[in-house]
Backbone bond lengths (Angstrom), bond angles and torsions (degrees), N, CA, C in turn:
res aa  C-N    CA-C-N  psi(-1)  N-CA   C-N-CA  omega(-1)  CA-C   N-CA-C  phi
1 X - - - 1.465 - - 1.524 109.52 -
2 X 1.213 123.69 136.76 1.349 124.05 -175.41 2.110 102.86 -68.40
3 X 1.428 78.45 153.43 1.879 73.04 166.49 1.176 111.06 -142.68
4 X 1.432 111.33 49.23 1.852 116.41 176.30 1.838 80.79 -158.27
5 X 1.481 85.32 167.38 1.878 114.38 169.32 1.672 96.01 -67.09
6 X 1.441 116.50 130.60 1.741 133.49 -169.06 1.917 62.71 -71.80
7 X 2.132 59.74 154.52 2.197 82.51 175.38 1.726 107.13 -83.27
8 X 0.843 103.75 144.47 1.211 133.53 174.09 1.609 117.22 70.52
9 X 1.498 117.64 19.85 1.402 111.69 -167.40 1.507 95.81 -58.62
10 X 1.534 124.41 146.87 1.313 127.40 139.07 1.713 131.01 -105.94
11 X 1.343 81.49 167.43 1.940 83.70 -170.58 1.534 93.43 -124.84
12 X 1.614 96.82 118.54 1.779 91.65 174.01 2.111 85.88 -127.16
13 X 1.352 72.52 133.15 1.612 94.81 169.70 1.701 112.71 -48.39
14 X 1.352 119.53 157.77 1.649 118.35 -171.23 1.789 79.50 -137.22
15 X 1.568 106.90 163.55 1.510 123.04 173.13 1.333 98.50 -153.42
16 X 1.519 130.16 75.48 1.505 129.12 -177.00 1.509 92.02 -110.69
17 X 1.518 87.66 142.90 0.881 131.27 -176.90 1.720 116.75 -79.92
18 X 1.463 118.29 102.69 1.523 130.60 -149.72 1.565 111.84 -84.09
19 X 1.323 109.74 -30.88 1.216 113.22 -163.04 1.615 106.57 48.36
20 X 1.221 111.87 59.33 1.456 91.88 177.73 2.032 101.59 -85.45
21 X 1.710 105.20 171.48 1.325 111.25 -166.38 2.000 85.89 -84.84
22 X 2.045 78.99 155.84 1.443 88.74 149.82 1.394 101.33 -170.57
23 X 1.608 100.40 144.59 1.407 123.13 8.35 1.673 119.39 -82.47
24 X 1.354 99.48 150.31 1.395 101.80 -158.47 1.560 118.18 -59.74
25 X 1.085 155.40 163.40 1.338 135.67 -177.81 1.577 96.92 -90.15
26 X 1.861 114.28 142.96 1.336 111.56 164.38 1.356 124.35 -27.10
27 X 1.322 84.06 -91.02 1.785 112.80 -177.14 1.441 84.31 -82.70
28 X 1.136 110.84 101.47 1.742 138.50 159.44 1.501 94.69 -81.95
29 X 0.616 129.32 -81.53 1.768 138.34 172.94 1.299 133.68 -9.83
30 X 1.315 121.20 56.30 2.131 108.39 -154.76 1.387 112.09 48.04
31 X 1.296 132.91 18.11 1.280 139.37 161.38 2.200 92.89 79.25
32 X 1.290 89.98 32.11 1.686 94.22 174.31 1.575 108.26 -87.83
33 X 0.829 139.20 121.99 1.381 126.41 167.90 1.849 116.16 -73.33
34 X 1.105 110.07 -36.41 1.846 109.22 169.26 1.437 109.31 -74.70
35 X 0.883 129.62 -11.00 1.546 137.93 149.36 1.373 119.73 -37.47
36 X 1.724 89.18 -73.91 1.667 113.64 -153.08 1.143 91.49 -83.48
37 X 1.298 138.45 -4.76 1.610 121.87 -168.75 1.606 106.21 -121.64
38 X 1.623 121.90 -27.77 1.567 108.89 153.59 1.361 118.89 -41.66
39 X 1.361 120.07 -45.50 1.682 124.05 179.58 1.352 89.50 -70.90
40 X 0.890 152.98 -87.08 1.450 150.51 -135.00 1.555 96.97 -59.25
41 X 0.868 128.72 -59.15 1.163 127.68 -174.49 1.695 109.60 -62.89
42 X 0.781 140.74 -49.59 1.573 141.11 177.37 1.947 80.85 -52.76
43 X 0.914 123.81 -85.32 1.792 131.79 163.90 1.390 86.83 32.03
44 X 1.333 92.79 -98.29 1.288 137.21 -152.34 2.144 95.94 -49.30
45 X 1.162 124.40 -45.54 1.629 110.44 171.60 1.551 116.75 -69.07
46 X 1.593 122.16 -15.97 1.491 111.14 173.40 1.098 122.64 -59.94
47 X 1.370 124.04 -32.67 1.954 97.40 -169.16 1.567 112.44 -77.71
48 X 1.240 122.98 -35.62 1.362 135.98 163.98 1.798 115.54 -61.34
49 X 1.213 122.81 -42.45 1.239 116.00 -174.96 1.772 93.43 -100.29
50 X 1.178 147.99 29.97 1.418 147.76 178.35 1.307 109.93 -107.71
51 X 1.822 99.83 -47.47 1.303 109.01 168.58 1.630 123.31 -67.81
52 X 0.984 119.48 -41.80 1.191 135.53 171.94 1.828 117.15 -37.04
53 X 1.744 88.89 -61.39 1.661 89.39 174.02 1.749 112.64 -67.36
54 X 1.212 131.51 -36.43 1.825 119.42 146.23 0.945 125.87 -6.90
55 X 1.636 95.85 -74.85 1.462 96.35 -154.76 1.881 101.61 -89.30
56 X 1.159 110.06 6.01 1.297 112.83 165.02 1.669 115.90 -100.18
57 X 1.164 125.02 27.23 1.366 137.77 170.37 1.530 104.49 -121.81
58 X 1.264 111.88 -54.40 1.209 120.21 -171.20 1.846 113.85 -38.53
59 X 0.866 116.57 -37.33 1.873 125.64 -158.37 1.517 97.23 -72.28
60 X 1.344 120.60 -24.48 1.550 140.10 -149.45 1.863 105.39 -98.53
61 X 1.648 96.48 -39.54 1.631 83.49 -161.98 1.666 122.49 -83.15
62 X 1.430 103.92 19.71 1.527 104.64 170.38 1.771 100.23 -77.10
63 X 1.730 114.16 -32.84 1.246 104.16 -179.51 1.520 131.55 -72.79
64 X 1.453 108.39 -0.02 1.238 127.15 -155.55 1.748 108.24 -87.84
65 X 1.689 147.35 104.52 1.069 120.18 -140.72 1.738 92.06 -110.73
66 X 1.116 106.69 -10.19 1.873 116.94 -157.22 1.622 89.07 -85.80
67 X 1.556 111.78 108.79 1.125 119.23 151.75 1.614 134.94 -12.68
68 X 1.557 100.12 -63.40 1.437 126.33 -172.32 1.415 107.67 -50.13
69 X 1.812 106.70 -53.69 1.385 124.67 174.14 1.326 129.19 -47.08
70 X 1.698 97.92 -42.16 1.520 109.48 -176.59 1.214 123.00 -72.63
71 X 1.920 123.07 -4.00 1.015 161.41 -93.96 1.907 85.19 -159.50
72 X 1.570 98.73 -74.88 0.946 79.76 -168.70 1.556 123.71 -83.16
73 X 1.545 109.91 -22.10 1.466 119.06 160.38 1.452 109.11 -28.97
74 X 1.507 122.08 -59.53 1.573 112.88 -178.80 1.577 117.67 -58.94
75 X 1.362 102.22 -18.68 1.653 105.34 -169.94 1.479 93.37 -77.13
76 X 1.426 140.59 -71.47 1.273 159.77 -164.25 1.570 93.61 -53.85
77 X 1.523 130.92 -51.34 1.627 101.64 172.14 1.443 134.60 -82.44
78 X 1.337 87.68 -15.28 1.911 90.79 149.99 1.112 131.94 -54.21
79 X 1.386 116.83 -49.85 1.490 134.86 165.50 1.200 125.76 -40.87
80 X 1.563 105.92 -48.77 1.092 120.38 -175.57 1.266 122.75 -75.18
81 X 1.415 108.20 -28.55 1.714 125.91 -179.43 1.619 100.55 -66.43
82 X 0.950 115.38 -69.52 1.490 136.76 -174.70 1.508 97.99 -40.60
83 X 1.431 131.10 -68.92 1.696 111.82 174.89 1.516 114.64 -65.80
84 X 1.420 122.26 -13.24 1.419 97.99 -176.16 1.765 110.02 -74.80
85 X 1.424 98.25 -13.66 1.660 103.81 169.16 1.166 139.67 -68.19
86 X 1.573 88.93 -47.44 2.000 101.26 175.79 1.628 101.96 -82.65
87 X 1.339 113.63 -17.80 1.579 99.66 166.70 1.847 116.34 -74.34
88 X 1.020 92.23 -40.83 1.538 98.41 167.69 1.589 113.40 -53.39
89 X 1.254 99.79 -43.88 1.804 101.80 170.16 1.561 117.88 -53.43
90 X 1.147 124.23 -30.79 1.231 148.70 -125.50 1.345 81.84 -105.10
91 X 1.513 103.93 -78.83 1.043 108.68 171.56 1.669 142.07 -33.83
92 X 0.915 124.44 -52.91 1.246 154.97 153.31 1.889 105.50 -40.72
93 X 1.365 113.10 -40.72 1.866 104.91 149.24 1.468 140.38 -61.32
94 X 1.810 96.47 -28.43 1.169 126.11 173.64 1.898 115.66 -50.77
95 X 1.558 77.82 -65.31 1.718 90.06 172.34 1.508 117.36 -31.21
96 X 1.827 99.51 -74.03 0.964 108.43 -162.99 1.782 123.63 -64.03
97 X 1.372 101.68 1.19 1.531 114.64 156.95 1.442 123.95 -75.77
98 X 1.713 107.69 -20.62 1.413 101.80 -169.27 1.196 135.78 104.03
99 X 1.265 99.25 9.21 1.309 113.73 149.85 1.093 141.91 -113.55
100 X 1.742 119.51 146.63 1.586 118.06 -156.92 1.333 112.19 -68.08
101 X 1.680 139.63 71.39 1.456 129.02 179.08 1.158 103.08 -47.92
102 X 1.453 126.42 -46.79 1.792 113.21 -157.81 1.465 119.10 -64.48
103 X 1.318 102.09 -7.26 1.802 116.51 -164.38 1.849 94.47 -93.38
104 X 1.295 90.77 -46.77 1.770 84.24 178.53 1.652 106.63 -81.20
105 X 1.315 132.79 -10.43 1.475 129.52 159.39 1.230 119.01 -80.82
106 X 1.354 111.29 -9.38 1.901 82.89 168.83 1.611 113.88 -86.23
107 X 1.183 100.19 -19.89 2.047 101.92 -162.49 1.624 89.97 -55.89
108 X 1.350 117.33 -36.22 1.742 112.90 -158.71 1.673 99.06 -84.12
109 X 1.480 93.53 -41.09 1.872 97.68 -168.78 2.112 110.98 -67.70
110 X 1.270 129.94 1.20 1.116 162.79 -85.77 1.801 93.09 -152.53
111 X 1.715 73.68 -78.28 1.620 116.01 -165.97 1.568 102.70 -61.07
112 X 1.738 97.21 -70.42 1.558 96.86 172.48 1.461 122.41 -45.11
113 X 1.583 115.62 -48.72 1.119 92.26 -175.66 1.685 138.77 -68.24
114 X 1.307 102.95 -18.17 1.136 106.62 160.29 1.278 139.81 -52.90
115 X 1.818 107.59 -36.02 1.390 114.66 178.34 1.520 112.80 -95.64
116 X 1.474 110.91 -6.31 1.505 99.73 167.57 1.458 113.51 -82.17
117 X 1.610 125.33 -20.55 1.521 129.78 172.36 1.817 112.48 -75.98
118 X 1.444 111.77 -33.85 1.471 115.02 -169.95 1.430 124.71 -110.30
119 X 1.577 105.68 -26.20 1.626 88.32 153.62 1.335 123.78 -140.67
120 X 1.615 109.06 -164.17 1.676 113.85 -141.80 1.576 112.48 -74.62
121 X 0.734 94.40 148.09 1.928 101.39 -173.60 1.573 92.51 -34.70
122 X 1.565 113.51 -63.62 1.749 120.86 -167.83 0.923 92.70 -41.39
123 X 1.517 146.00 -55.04 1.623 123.05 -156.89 0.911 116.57 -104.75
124 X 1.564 127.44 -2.42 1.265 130.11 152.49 1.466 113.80 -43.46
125 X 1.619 101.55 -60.53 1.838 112.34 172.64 1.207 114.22 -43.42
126 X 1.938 123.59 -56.44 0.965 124.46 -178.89 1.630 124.49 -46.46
127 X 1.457 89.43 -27.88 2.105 89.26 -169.28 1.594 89.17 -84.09
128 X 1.275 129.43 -16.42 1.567 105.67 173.86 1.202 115.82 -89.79
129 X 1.533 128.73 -23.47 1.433 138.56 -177.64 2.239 90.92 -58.75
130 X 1.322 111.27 -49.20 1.344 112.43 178.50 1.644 130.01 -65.58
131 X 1.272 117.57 -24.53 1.362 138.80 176.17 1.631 101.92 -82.38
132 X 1.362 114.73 -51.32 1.169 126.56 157.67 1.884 115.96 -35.42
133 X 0.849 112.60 -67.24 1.646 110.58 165.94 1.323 109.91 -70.31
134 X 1.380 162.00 -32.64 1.303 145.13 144.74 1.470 109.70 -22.29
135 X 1.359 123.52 -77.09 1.149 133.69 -166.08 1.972 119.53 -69.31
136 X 0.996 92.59 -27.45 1.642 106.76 163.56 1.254 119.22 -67.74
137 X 1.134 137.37 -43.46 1.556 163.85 162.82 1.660 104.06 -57.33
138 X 1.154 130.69 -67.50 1.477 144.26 140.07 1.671 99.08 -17.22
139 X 1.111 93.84 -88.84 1.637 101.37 -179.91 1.653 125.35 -32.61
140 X 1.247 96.70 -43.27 1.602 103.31 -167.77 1.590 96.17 -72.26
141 X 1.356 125.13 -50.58 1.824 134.10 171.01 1.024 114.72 -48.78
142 X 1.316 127.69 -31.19 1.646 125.99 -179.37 1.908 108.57 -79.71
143 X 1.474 111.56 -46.94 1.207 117.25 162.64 2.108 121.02 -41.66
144 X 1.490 105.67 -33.98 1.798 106.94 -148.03 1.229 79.58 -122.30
145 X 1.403 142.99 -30.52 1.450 121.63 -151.12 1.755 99.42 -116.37
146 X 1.517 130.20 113.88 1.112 97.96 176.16 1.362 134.47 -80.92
147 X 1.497 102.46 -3.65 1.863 103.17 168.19 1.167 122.89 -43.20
148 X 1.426 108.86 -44.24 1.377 98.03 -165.89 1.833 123.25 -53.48
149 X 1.722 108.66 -26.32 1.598 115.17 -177.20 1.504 103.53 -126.75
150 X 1.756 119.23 36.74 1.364 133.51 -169.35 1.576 86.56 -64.94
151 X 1.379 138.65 148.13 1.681 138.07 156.61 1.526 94.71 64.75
152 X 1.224 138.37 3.32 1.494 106.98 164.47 1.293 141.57 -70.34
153 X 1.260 142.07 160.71 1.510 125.51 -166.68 1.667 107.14 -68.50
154 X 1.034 121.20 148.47 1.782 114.19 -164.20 1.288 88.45 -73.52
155 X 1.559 155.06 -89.06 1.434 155.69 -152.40 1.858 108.29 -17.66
156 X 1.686 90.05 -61.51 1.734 101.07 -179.86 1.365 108.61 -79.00
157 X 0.918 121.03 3.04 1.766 114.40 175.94 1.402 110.35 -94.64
158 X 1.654 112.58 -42.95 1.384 126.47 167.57 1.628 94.88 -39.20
159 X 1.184 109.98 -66.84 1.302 116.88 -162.11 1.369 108.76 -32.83
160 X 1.220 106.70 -51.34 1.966 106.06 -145.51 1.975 93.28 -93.46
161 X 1.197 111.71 0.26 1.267 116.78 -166.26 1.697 92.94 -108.04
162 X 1.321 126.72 -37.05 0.854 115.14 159.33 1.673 136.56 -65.22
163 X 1.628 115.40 -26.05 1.503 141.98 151.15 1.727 104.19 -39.58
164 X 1.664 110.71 -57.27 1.150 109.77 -167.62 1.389 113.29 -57.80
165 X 0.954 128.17 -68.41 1.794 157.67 168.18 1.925 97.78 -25.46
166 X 1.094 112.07 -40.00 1.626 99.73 -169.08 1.899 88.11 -83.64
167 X 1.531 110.60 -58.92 1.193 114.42 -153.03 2.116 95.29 -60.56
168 X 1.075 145.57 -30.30 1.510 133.95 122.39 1.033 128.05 -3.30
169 X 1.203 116.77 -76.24 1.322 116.46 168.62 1.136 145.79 -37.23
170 X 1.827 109.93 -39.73 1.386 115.99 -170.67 1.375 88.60 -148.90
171 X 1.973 107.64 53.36 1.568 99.17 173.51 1.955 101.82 -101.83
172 X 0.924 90.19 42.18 2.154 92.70 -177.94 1.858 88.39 -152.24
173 X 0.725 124.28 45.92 1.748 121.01 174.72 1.426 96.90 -112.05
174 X 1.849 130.48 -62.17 1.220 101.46 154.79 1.290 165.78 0.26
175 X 1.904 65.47 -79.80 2.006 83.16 163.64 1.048 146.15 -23.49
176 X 1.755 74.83 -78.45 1.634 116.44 169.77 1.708 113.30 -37.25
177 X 0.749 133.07 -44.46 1.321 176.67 -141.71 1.548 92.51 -82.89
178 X 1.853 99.43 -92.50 1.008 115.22 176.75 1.627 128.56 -35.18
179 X 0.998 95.62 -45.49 1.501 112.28 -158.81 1.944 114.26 -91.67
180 X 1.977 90.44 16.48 1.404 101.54 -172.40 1.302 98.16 -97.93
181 X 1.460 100.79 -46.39 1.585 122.76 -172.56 1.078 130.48 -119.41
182 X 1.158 124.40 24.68 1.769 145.56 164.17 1.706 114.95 -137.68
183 X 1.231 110.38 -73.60 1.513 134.44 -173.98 1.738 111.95 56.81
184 X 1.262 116.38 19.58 1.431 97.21 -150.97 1.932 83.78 -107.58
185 X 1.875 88.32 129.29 1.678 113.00 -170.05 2.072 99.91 -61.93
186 X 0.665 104.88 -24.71 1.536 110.76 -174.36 1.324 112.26 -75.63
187 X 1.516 123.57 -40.42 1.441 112.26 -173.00 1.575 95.34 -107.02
188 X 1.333 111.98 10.04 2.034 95.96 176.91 2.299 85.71 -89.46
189 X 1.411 101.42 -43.71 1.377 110.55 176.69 2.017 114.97 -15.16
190 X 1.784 88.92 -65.49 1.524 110.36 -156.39 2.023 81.73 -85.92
191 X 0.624 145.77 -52.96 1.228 125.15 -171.33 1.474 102.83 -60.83
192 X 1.514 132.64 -30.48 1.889 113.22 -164.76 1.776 76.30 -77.89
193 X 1.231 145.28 -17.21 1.532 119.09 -170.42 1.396 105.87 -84.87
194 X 1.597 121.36 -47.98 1.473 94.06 164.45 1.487 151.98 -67.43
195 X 1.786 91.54 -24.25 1.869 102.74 150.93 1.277 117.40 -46.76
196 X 1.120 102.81 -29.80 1.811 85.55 -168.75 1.742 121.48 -97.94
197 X 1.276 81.45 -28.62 2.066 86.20 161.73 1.571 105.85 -73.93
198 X 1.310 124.68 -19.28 1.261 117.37 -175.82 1.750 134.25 -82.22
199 X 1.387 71.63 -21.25 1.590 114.32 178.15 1.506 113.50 -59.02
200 X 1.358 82.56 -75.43 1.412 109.80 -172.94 1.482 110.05 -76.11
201 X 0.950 129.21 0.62 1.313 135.69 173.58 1.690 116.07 -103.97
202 X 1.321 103.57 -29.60 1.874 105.71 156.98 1.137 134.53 -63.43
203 X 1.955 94.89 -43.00 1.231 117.77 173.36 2.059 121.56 -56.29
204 X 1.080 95.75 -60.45 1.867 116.46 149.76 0.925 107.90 -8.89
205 X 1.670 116.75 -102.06 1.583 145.60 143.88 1.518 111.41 19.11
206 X 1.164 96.72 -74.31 1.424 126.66 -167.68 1.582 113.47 -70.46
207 X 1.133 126.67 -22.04 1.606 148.70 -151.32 1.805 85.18 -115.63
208 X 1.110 112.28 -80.13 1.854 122.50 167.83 1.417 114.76 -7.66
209 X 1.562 90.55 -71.61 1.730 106.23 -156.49 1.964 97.92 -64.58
210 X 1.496 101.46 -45.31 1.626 96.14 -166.68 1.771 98.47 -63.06
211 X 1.245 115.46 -63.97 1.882 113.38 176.85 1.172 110.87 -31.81
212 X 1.300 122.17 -55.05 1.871 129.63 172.50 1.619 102.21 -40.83
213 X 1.190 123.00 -83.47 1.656 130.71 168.34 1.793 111.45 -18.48
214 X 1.765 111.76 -54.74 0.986 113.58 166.16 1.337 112.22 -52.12
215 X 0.966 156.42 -18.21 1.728 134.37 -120.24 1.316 128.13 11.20
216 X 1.669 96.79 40.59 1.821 93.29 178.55 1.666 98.97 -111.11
217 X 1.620 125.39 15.26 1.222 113.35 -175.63 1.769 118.07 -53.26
218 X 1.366 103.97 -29.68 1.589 93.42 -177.24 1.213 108.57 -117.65
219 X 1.120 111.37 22.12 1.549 99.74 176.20 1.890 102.89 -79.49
220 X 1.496 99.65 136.88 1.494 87.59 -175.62 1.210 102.91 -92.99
221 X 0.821 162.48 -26.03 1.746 162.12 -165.90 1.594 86.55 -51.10
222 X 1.595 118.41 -88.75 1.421 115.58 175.99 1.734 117.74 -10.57
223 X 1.116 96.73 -54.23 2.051 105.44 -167.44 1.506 99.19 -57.38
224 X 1.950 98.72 -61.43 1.265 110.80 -171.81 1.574 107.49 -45.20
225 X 1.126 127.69 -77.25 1.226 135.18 -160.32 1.531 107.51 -68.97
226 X 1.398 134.13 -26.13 1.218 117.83 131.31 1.331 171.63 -34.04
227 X 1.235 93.28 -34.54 1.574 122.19 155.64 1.272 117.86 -95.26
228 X 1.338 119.35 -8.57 1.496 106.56 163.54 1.827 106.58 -85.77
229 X 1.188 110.07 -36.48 1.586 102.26 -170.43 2.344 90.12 -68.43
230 X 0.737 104.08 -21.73 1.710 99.42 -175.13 1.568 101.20 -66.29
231 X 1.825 121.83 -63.98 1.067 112.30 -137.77 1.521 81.26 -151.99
232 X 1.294 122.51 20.24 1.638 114.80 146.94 1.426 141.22 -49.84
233 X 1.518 133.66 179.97 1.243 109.04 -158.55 2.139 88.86 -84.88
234 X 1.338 122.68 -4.27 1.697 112.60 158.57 1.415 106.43 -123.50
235 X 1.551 102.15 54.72 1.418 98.70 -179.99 1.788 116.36 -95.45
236 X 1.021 94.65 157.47 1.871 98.80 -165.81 1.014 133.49 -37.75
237 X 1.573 86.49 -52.02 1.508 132.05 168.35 2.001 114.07 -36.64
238 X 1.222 96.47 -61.13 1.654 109.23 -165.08 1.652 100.46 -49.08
239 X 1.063 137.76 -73.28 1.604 149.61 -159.45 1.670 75.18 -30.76
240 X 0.911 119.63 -97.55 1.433 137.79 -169.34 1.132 147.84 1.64
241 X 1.702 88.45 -22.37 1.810 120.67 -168.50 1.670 95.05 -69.87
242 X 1.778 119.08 -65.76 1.101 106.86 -156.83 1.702 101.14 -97.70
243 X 1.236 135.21 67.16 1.011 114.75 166.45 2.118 82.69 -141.46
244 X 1.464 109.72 -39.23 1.275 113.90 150.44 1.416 120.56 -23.80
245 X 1.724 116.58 -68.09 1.323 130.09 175.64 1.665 123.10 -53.65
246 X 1.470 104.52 -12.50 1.618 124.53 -176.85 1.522 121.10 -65.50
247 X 1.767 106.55 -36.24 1.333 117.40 176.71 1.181 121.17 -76.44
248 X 1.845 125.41 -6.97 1.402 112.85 172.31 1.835 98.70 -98.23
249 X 1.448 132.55 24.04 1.353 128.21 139.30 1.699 95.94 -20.99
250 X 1.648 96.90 169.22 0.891 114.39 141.27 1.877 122.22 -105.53
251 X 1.092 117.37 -38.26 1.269 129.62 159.84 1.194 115.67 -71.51
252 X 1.132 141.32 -3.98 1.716 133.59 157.23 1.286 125.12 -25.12
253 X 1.424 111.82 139.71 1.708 112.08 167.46 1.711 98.34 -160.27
254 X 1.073 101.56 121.22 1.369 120.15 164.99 1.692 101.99 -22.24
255 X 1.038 147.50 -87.51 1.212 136.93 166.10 1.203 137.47 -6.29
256 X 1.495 119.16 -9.25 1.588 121.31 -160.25 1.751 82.83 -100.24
257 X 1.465 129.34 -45.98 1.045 119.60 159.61 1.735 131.31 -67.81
258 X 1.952 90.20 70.50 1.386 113.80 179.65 1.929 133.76 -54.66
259 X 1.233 104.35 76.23 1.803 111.12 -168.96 1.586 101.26 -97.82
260 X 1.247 107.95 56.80 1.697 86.31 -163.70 1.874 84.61 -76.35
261 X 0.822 101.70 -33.23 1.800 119.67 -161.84 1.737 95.19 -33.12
262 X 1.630 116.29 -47.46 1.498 135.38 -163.30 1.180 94.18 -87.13
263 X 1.835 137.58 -35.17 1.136 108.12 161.95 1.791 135.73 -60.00
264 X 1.727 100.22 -33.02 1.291 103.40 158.57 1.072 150.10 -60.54
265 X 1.607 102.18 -31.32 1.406 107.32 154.41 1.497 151.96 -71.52
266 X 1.515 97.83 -2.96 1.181 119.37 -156.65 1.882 92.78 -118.51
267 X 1.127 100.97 -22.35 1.905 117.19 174.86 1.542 104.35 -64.81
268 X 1.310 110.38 -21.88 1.745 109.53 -143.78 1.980 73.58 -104.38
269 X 1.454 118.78 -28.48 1.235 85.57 -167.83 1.653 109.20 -103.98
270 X 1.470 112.51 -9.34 1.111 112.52 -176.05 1.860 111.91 -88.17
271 X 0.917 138.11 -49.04 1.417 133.22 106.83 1.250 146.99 80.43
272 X 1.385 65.73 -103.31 2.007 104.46 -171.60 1.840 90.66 -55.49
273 X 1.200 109.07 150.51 1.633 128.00 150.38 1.213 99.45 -48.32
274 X 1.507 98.01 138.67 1.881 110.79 149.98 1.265 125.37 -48.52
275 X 1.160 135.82 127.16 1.612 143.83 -168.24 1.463 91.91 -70.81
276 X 1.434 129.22 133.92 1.246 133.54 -177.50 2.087 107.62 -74.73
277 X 0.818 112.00 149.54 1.580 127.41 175.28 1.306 113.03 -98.05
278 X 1.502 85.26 123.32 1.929 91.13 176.95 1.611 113.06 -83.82
């Protein structure tokens, strides 16, 4: 298994064009609503937490001496810029369904601000080097597994498949990063534990409030059959546990979970030239 970023990968930013619907359909999702609203809700923390990991790279790359890196640092905040937009777009469909985004944006906008005033740049990095493996891990399942976007509307599926494929790409740029000018296994440790209650606790939040809006909060069928596609005995969820569990290594590197194959495949379709029109 490799244990560095392959030489020479590059990250060039994409701006495709989604055609997403509007108005968007609720239950985008196989017409699931616990579906359509786990995604929506993860949605809903990118433009605020996208920016965040930026400007939490940014402070770092005067120290950074490797060309390649600096290279890819520009690739990864491109990347990053570009979804905090179409999530913002995204968002902005959300609304117009009726639901309170600004109520689920302050808890995060809140959060950040606190930790961009109170702590240290290093663990600032560190909590993105950790969010960074959430979403990579995420990423890599959305690419290989097709459950995860089985019946979704094709526009928003493009979408999150296209999300997957960048955040792949430049899911060890952090790191990389990190591990120039900090490296220390203990505080990347304690940040993936509060990423991940934090995470998952927006995500929650976020999943709640839209079902509530629905009036499907208590319906249990929704829960039931929700939590089985999450954490059933082929639930999405499961793969996830031990490769999740990989980043409190001490020798870990995003790289050892080697997909270059899914970046290639996913290059060839995102890519490709426009098919000419007759």
């Amino acid at each position: 298994m490799p244990s560095t970023t392959p030489k020479g990968l590059e990250i060039h930013p994409r701006q495709p064009d989604f055609g997403l619907p509007t108005p968007m359909p609720r239950h985008w999702h196989s017409g699931d609503a616990f579906k359509s609203h786990f995604f929506d809700a993860m949605s809903v923390l990118f433009p605020d937490g996208e920016r965040f990991f930026i400007d939490s790279v940014r402070p770092f790359r005067e120290r950074i001496d490797d060309p390649l890196l600096q290279q890819q640092i520009r690739g990864f905040i491109a990347q990053e810029g570009h979804h905090s937009r179409e999530h913002a777009d995204y968002s902005e469909r959300l609304r117009a369904l009726g639901y309170d985004i600004d109520y689920l944006e302050r808890g995060l906008q809140r959060r950040l601000g606190f930790v961009r005033k109170h702590l240290s740049p290093e663990l600032q990095l560190a909590a993105t080097t950790s969010v960074e493996h959430l979403t990579a891990i995420m990423a890599d399942a959305v690419l290989q597994n097709p459950r995860w976007l089985a019946g979704a509307d094709p526009a928003l599926a493009q979408l999150w498949r296209w999300h997957a494929l960048e955040e792949t790409e430049h899911k060890a740029v952090a790191f990389d990063v990190y591990q120039q000018v900090c490296g220390s296994p203990w505080l990347r440790r304690r940040a993936m534990l509060q990423s991940t209650f934090f995470f998952t606790q927006d995500t929650f939040r976020g999943l709640v409030h839209m079902l509530k809006r629905d009036g499907l909060l208590w319906n249990w069928r929704v829960w039931r059959d929700g939590l089985r596609w999450m954490w059933g005995r082929e639930g999405i969820f499961r793969p996830l546990l031990r490769v999740y569990l990989d980043f409190y290594r001490r020798d870990f590197h995003p790289w050892q979970h080697d997909n270059q194959h899914l970046v290639e495949q996913y290059r060839r379709q995102f890519d490709a030239p426009p098919a000419d029109v007759a």
